[in-house]
C-alpha positions as CSV (number, residue, x, y, z in Angstrom):
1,X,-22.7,0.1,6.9
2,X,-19.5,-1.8,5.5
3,X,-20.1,-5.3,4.7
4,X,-16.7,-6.4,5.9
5,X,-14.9,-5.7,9.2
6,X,-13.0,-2.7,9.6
7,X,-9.5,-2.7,9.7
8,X,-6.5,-0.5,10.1
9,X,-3.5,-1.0,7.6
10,X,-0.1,0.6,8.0
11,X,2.5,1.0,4.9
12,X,6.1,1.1,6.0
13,X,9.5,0.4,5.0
14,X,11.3,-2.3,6.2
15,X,11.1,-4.9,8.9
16,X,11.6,-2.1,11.3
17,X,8.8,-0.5,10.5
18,X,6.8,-3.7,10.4
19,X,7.3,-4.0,13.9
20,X,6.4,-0.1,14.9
21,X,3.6,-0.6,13.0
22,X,2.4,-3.7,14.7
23,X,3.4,-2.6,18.1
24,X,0.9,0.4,17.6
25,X,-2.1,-1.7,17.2
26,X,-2.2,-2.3,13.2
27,X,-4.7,-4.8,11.9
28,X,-2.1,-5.6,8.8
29,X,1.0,-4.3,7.4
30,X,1.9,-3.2,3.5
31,X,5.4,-3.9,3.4
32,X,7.5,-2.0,1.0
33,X,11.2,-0.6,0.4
34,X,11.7,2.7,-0.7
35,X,8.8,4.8,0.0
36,X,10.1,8.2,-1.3
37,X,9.1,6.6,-4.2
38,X,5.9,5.4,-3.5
39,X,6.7,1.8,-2.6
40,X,8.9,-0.6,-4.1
41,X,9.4,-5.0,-3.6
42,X,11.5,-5.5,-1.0
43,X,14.3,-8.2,-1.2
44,X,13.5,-11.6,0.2
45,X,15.6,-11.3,3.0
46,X,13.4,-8.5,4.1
47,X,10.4,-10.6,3.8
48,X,12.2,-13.7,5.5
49,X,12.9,-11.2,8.3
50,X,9.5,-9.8,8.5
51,X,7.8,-13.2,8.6
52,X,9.9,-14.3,11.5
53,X,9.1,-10.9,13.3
54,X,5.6,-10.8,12.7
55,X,3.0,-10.8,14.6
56,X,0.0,-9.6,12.3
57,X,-0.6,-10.3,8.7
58,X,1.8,-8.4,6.6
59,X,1.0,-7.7,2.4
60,X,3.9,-7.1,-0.2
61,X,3.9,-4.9,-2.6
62,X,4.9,-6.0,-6.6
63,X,6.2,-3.2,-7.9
64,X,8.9,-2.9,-9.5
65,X,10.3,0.2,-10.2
66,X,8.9,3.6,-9.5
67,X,7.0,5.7,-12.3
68,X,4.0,4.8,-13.7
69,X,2.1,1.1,-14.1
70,X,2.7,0.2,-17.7
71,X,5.5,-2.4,-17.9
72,X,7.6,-4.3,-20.1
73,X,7.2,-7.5,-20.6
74,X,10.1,-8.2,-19.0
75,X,9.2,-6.3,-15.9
76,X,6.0,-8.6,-16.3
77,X,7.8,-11.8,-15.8
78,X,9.9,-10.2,-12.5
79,X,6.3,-9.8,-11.6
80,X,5.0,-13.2,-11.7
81,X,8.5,-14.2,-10.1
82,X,8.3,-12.6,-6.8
83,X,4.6,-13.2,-6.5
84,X,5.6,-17.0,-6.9
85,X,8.5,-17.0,-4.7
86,X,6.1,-15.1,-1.9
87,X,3.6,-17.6,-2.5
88,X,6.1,-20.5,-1.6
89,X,6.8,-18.8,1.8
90,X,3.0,-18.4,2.5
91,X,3.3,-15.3,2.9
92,X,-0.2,-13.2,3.6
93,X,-0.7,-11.2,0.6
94,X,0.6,-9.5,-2.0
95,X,0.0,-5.3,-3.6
96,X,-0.2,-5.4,-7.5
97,X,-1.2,-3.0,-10.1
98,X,-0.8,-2.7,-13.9
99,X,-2.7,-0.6,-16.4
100,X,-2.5,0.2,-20.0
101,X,-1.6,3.1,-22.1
102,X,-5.0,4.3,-22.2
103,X,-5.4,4.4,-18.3
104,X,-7.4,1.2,-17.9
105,X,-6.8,-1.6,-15.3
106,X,-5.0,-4.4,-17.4
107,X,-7.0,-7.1,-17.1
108,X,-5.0,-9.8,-18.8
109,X,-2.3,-9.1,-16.6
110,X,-3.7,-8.6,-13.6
111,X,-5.7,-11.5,-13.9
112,X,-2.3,-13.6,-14.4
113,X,-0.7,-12.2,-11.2
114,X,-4.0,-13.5,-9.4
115,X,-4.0,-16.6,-10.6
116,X,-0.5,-17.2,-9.8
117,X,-0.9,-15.3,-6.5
118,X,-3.5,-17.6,-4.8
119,X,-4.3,-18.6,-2.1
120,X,-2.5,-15.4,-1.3
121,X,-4.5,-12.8,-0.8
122,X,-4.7,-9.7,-3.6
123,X,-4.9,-5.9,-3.2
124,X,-4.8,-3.5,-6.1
125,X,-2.7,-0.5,-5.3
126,X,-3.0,3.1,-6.3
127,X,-2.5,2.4,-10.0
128,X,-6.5,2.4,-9.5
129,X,-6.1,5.8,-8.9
130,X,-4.3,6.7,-11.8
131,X,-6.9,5.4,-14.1
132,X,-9.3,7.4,-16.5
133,X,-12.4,6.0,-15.2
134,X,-12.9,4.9,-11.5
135,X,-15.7,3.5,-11.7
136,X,-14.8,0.8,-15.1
137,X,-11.9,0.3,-13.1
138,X,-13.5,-1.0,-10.2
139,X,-15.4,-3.4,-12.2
140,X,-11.9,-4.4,-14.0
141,X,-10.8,-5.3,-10.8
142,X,-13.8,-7.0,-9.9
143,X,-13.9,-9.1,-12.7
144,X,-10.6,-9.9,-12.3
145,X,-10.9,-11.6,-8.4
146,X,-8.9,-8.7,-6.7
147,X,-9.6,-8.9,-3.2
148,X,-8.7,-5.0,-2.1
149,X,-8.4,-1.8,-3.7
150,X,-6.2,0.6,-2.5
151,X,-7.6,4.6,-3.1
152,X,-7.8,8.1,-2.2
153,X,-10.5,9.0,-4.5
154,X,-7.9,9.7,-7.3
155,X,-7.2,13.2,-5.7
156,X,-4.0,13.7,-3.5
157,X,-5.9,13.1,-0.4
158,X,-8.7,11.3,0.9
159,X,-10.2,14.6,1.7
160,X,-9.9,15.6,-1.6
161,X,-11.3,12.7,-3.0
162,X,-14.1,12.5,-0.4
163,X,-17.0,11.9,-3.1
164,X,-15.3,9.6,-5.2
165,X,-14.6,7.7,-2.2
166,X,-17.9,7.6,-0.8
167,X,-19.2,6.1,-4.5
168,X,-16.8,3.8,-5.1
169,X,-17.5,2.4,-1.4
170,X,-21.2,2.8,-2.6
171,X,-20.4,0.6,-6.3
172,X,-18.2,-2.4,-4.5
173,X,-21.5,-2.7,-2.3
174,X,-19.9,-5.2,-0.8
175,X,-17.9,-7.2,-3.8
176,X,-14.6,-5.8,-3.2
177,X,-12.9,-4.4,0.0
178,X,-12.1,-0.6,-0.7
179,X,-9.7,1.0,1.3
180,X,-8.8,4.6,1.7
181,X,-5.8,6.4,2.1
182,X,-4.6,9.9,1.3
183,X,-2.7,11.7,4.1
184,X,-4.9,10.1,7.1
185,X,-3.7,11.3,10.1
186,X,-5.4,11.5,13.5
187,X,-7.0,15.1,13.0
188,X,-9.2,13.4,9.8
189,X,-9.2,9.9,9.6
190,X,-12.6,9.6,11.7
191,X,-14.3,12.6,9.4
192,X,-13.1,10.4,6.1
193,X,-14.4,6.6,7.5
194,X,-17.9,8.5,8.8
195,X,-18.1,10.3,5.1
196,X,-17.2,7.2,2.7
197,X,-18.0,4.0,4.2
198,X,-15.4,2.5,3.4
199,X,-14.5,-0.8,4.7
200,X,-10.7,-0.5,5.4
201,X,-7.8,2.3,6.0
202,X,-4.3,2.7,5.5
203,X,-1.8,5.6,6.2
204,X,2.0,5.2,6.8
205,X,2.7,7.6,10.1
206,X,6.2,8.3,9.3
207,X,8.7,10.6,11.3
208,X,12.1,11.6,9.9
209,X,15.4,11.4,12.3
210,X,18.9,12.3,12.3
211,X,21.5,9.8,11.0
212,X,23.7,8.4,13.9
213,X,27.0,8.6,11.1
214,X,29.4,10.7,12.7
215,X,31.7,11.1,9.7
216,X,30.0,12.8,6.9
217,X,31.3,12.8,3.8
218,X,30.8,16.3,1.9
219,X,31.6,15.5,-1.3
220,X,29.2,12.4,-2.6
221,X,25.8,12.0,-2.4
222,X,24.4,8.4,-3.4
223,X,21.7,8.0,-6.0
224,X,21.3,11.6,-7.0
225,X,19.3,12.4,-3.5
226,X,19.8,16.0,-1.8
227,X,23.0,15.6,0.5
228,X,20.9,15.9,3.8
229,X,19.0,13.2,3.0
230,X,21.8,11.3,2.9
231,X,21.9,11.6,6.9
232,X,18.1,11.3,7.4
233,X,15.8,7.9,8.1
234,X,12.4,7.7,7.8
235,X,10.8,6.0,10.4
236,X,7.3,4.8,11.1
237,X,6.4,6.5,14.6
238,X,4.2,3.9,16.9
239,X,2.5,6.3,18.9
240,X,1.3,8.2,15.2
241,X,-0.4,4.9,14.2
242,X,-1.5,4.3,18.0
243,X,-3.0,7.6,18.1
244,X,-4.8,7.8,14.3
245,X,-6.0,4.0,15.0
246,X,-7.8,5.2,18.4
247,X,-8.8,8.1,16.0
248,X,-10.6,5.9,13.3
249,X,-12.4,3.1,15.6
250,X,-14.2,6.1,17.7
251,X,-15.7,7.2,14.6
């Protein structure tokens, strides 16, 4: 059995989604911007916004920039900026990652955004998952006073990543809350929590609606996106995370 109490986390987009998220039941949000590319800082307004709305503890995530985990040192210092600033507004807790070139966890630097994170709390992200050994990479984090990792078993999907999962649950025995994720949905997240042990979960239940613009411009799309998307939002959908939560806790 887990050592630490089970708890539901939702990743969305946005103060809106904060608010879905929590109205569905979440135990804790992972606020982001830009999911399309995998979760990005949001601006301070949208944290100011969120703390005033919130109801449940809500994490941010420091990142960035979308790509992979090894930064400049300039990135770096952004870093250590918004973790500060998010410190002074007591927020929660805060979503870091940072590896080197060989596909290690960087421990110098991800000892520094600790330090300057506290008392805030610290999840690593899936930069775990993009590492060349799990299982030194759990110890990394370990070492370095992370509080959370954030994994689908360095597959795709949790269900992919089922055994690594299960033994990285098995390793942190306890030192280090692991956290799954990995397309959860209602039809699987009780199989993955009953196969891997795992203390925590996390899915983002999103649904995709129409824009409400009524004059579309056909000639410029913004950012280099397909034009439709242009006229799409991505939404999290309450009754998903209702539905996948009720899902996990009869496991």
């Amino acid at each position: 059995m887990s050592q630490h109490p089970f708890k539901i986390e939702i990743c969305v987009e946005g103060v809106d989604g904060l608010v879905a998220a929590q109205e569905g039941g979440a135990d804790r949000v992972e606020l982001c911007a830009s999911l399309l590319e995998g979760g990005l800082t949001p601006s301070l307004g949208v944290v100011r916004e969120a703390q005033r709305v919130a109801t449940i503890p809500f994490h941010v995530i420091i990142r960035p920039r979308g790509g992979d985990f090894l930064y400049s040192d300039l990135e770096f210092a952004a870093m250590v900026e918004d973790i500060k600033a998010l410190r002074d507004m007591n927020i929660a807790g805060v979503v870091i990652g940072c590896l080197t070139a060989d596909g290690r966890i960087d421990e110098e630097r991800t000892k520094t955004l600790v330090q300057a994170a506290r008392p805030m709390k610290v999840t690593c992200h899936r930069a775990f998952d993009m590492t060349a050994d799990f299982r030194e990479a759990l110890e990394a984090l370990i070492r370095c006073g992370v509080d959370r990792v954030l994994t689908s078993g360095q597959r795709d999907t949790a269900f992919e990543g089922i055994d690594i999962l299960r033994e990285t649950a098995a390793l942190a025995n306890g030192r280090i809350v692991v956290m799954a994720c990995g397309a959860l949905d209602e039809s699987n997240i009780a199989q993955i929590r009953q196969a891997t042990n795992v203390d925590e979960m996390h899915f983002a239940a999103l649904k995709t609606i129409k824009s409400g613009m009524a004059f579309r411009n056909p000639h410029v799309g913004m950012g280099g996106t397909a034009l439709e998307r242009e006229y799409e939002i991505t939404l999290t959908d309450t009754e998903a995370v209702r539905r996948t939560i009720a899902a996990a806790k009869a496991a």
